[in-house]
N, C-alpha and C positions, 0 to 999 in steps of 0.2 A: 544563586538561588533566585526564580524568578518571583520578582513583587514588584507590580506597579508605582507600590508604596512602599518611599524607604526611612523608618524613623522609628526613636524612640529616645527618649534621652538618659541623659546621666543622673540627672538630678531625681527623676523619678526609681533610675533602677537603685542608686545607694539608698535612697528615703525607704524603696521596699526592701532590702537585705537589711538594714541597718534598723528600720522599723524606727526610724528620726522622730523625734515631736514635731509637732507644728510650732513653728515661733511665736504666731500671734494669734489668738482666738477671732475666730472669723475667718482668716483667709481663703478657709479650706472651699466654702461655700460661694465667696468670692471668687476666687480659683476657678471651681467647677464650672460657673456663672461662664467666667470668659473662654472657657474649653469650649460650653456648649456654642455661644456664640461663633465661634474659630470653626468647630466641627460643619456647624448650618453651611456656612463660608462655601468649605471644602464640597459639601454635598452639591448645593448647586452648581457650580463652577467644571464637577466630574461629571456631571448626567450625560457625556457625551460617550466617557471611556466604556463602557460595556460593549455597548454598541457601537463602535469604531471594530472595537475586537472581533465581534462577532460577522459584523455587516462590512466590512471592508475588503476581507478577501473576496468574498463576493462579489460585491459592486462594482471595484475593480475589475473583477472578470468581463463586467457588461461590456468593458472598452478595451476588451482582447487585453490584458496586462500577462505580459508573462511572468514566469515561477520571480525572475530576479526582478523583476520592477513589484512584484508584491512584496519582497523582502527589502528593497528600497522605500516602500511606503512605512516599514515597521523601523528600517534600520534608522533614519532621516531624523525622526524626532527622538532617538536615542543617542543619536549624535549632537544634536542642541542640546539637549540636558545635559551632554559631557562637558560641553562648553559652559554653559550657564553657571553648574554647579560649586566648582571650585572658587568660581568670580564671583558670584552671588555669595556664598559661603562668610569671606571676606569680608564684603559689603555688607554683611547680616549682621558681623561682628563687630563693626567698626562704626557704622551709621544707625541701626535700628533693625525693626524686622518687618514691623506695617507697612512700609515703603513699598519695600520687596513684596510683599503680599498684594498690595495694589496691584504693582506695576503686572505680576503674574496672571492675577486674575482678569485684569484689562485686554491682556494681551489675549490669554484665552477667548474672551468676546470675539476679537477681530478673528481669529483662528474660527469658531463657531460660523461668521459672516463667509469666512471665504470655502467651506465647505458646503454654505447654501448656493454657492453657483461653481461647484466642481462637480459638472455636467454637459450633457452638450445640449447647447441652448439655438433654437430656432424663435425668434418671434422679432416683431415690429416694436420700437420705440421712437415716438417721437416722427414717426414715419423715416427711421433710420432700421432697415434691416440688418438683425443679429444673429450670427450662423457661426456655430463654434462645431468641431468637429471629435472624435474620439483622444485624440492626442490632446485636444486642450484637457478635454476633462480628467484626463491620468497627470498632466502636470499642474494643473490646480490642483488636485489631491496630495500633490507630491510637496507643492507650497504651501497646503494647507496645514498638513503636517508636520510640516518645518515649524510656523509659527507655533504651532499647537506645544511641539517639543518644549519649546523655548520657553512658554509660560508653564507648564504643566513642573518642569525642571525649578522655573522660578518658585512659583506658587505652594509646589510642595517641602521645598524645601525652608521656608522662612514659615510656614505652617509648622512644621516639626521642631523648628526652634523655638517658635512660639510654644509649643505644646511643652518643650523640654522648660523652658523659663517657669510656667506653671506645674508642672507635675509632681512639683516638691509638694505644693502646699496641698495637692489633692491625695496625696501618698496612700494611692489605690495600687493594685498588682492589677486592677482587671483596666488601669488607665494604659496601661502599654498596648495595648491595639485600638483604642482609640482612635487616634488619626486614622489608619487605615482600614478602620471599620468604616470611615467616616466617607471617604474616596469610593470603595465599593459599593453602600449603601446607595450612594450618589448617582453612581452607574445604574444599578438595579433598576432606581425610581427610572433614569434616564431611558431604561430599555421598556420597562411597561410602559409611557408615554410615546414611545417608537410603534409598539403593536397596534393602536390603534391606526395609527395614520396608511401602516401596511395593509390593516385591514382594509382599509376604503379605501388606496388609492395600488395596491398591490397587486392584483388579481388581472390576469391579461385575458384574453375574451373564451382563455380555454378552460377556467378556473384556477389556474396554477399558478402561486404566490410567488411575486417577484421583488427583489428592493429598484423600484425603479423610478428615474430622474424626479419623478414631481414627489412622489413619497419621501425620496433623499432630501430636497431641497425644504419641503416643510416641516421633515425634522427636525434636522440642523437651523430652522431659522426657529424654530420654539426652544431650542437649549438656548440660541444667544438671547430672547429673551429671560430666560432666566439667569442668563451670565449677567445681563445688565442688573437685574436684583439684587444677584449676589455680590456686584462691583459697589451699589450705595447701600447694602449692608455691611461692607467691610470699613468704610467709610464711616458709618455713624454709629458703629456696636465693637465693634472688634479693636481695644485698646493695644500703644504697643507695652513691649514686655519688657524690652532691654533693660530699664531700670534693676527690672529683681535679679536677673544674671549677676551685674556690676554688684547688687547687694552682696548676693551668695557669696560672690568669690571673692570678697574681701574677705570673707569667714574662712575660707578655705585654703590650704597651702599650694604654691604652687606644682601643678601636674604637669607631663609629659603625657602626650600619647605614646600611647604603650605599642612599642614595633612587632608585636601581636597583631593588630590591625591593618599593619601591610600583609601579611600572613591569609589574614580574612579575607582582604580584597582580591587577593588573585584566584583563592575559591570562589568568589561570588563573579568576577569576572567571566572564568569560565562555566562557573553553570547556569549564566546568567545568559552567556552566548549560545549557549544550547537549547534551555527550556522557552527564554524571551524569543529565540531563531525559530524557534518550530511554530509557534502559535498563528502565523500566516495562515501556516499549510495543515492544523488539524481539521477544520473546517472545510476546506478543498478537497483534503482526504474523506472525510466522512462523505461529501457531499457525490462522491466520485464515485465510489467504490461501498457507502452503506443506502442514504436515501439520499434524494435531493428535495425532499419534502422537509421545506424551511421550519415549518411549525414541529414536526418533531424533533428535528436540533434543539431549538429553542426549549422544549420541553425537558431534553433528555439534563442542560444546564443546570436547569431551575434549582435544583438544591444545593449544588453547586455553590450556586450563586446566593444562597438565601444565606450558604452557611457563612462565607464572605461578610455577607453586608452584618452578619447577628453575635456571629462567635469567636473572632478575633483577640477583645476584650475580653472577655474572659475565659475563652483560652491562656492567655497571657500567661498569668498566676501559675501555669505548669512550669514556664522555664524556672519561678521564684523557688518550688518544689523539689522537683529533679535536678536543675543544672540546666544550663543552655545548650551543650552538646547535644543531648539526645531525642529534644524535638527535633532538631536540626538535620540530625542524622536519617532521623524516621522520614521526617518532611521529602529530604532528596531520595531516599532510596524508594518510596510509595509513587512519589511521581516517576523514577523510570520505569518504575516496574507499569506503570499507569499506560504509560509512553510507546512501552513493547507490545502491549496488548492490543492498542488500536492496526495495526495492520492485521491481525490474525482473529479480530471480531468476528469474520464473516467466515471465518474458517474455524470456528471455535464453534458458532452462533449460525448455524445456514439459514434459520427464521430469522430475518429483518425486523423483526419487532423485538423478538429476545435480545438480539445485538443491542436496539437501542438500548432497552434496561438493562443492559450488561452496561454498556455506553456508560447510562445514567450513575449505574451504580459505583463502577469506578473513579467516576469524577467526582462522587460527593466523598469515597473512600480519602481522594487525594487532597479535595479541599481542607477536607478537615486537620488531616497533618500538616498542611500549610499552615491552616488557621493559628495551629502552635506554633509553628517554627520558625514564619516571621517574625513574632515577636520576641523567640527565642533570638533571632539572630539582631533582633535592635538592639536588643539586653544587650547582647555581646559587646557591640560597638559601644552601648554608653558606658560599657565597663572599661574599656578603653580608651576612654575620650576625657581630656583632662574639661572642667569647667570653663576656665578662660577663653578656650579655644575650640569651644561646643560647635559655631557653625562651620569653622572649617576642617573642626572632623568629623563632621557629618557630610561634608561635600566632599571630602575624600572617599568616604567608603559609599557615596551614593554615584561617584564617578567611577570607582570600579566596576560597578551594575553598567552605569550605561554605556563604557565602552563593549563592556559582553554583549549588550543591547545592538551596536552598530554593528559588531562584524559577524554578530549573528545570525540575522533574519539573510544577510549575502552569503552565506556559506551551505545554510541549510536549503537558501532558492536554488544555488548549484543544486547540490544535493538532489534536490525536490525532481530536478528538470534531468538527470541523469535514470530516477528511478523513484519510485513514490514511496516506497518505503525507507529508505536510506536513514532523510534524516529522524524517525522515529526510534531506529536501532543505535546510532549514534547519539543521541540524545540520553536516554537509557544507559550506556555504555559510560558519558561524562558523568552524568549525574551520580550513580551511584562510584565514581571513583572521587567524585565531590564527596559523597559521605565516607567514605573510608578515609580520604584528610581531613575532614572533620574532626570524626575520633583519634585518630594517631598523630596528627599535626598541630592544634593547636590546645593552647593551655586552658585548663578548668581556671574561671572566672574569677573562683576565689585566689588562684595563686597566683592572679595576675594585680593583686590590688597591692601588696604591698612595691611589687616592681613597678609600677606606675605613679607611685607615691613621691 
C-alpha cells in the first residue's frame, strides 16, 4: 500500500483496544508536549516531498529524461531507505532514537543543498567559467535523491519510534496518524511556498507556466533554509525517548513478532511496487493526453492534498471501530479503481474541464480511504510487533514498502515506454488483488494477540 509514511506503534494501538490508564498523572500532557514538538520536526524537514512528487516528473523532462530514468529518480531513494531501515531499526533500539533523528534530518539539509544546483548552470565565478550541461543536471537529481532517500528512511523512521515510546501516555485513537499527518502537512505548506516562486520566476515570454532552473533552484534553497531550523529545533526541543520503552517493557512479558507480519510485508511489497511505480507517470500522463496547464493539475490535487495534511488523525479511530481489514481493503480497491479511470478520463470526459473535476474528484474519493487505511494498516503492524523489538519491527515492515518502492517505479517506466496506459491497468489489476489477500489471507488483529503473546 503506497505511504510516504510508514508508522504507528504498539504501545498506542494496545493503550487504544485496551483503553490502559495512564500510570502517572501528568504525562498525558507531557507526552502530547513532545509529539507536538516531534510533529513541527517532521513538518519542516518534509516541505520538500509534495513537491518533488508533483514537480519532478516534470522537471526532469526539461532535460530529455526518459520513461526509465524517471522511474530511476523515484526507485533510487526507495532503495536507500531499504538500506537504511533495517540498520537504522537496530541502531534505534540499542543506542537511542534522537541520534537517529539528527543525523536524518541533517542529512535531508544537504539532500535540499544539492537539489539547489540540479540544473544546468552557466555563469562566471571568480572569473572561472561554469558550464554544466543536461546530463549533469539528470545525475545531480539522481544524487540528490539518493541522499534524500537515505535521510527521509533515517528521519522517518526514529520519528515513529519516537511517536510509538510516547503514545502510550497520549492514549488518543485519533494519535495514530499523527506522524503522517505530520510529513503531509509539511509537504502541502512546502508546495504553497513553491507557487509563489513559480509565479514570478515561471512564466516564459509566451505566458505559459514552467518549473524552470531559477525557480527550481530558489525553491529548494528556501526548504534547506528551513531544514536548517528544523535541524536546531531537534537539538534543543525534541527529547530522546528510549528511556520509557526500557520502562514499558520491563512491565510487559516477553513478545515475538507475530509471523503474521511477514504475511503483511509481502502485500505491501507488492502493492507498494505498483501504486509507489506509477506516481512518476500520473502526472506525465495527465500532462500528455488531459492539459498541460500546470496550474490546473495543481488545482485538481488540492483536496487531495488538504485531506492528507487534515484527516489522517482522526480517521484513525475507524480502524479502533471496525477492525483493521476493512479500511485496508476499501483503501486498495478505491485507488485501483482510481488508477483505471485516469486513462479513459478523456474518453469518459471529452470537455477538458469536466475531466479535470472528474480528475479532482476521484483523487479526493481516494485520498480519503487512504486517509483510513494507512492508519489501519500501522495498527496492524503494532499489533504485531512485540515491545522490546519496536524498531526493528518497524524497519521490517517499512523495508517491505521500500523494496516495492525500488522495482517499481523501473517496471512501470518499462511499461510507461511500451504504452501509456499499461502501467495504470496493471496497477489496478495488483492493487485490488492486494485487497482480496487482505481479506482471505491475513488474521483479524484480535486473534492475533494471544499468538503473539
Amino acid at each position: 500500500m503506497q505511504h510516504t509514511v510508514e508508522n504507528v506503534t504498539e504501545e498506542l494501538s494496545l493503550a487504544s483496544i485496551a483503553h490502559e490508564p495512564l500510570d502517572v498523572p501528568g504525562q498525558p500532557v507531557e507526552a502530547g508536549q513532545q509529539l507536538h514538538h516531534l510533529q513541527r520536526v517532521i513538518r519542516l524537514a518534509s516541505l520538500a516531498t509534495t513537491f518533488l512528487i508533483l514537480a519532478l516528473p516534470i522537471y526532469s523532462g526539461n532535460f530529455g529524461a526518459s520513461g526509465l530514468e524517471k522511474g530511476l529518480l523515484f526507485a533510487i531513494p526507495a532503495f536507500m531507505m531499504a538500506i537504511a531501515r533495517p540498520i537504522i531499526g537496530k541502531g534505534i533500539d540499542r543506542f537511542g532514537r534522537k541520534q537517529f533523528l539528527c543525523l536524518g534530518v541533517g542529512v535531508m539539509l544537504l539532500a535540499m543543498l544539492l537539489f539547489t544546483v540540479s540544473r544546468e548552470i552557466n555563469t562566471t565565478i571568480f572569473g572561472i567559467a561554469l558550464h554544466t550541461d543536461k546530463t549533469y543536471a539528470v545525475v545531480m537529481l539522481l544524487l540528490a535523491r539518493t541522499v534524500q532517500g537515505f535521510a527521509l528512511g533515517t528521519m522517518l523512521l526514529s520519528s515513529y519510534t519516537m511517536t510509538a515510546d510516547l503514545a502510550r501516555q497520549v492514549g488518543r485513537g485519533s494519535s495514530f496518524g499523527s506522524t503522517e499527518e505530520a510529513q503531509y502537512r509539511g509537504g502541502l505548506i512546502g508546495a504553497l511556498v513553491a507557487v509563489p516562486v513559480l509565479l514570478v520566476f515561471g512564466f516564459d515570454p509566451y505566458g505559459n507556466l514552467h518549473i524552470t532552473d531559477t525557480a527550481w533552484s530558489i525553491i529548494f534553497l528556501l526548504y534547506a533554509i528551513f531544514g536548517m531550523v528544523a535541524f536546531g529545533y531537534v537539538l534543543r526541543r525534541v527529547p530522546e525517548t528510549r528511556h520509557l520503552a526500557i520502562k514499558e517493557a520491563a512491565k510487559e512479558p516477553q513478545r515475538k513478532i507475530n509471523r503474521q507480519l511477514y504475511v503483511l510485508m509481502a502485500i505491501v511489497a507488492l502493492t507498494s511496487a505498483s501504486s509507489y511505480g506509477l506516481a512518476p507517470f500520473i502526472l506525465s500522463f495527465i500532462r500528455d493526453h488531459l492539459t498541460d496547464n500546470l496550474i490546473w493539475i495543481a488545482l485538481a490535487y488540492v483536496p487531495a492534498a488538504l485531506i492528507w495534511a487534515f484527516l489522517p488523525s482522526r480517521l484513525g479511530v475507524v480502524a479502533d471501530r471496525v477492525g483493521r481489514k476493512p479500511p485496508m481493503v476499501i483503501g486498495l480497491t478505491m485507488s485501483g479503481l482510481f488508477s483505471l479511470t485516469i486513462p479513459f478520463l478523456t474518453f469518459i470526459f471529452p470537455n477538458h474541464t469536466l475531466a479535470i473535476v472528474a480528475l479532482a474528484a476521484f483523487a479526493t474519493i481516494e485520498a480519503a480511504c487512504y486517509a483510513a487505511a494507512v492508519p489501519a494498516e500501522q495498527a496492524l503492524v503494532a499489533d504485531m510487533t512485540g515491545g522490546k523489538q519496536r524498531g526493528i519491527g518497524f524497519g521490517l515492515y517499512t523495508l517491505a514498502q521500500s523494496l516495492g518502492q525500488v522495482f517499481g517505479p523501473l517496471v512501470m517506466g518499462v511499461l510507461y515506454d511500451v504504452h501509456r496506459s499499461g502501467p495504470f491497468v496493471i496497477n489496478a489489476i495488483i492493487l485490488i488483488i492486494g485487497s482480496v489477500l487482505v481479506w482471505f489471507v491475513l488474521k483479524d488483529p484480535a486473534g492475533l494477540k494471544a499468538e503473539s503473546a
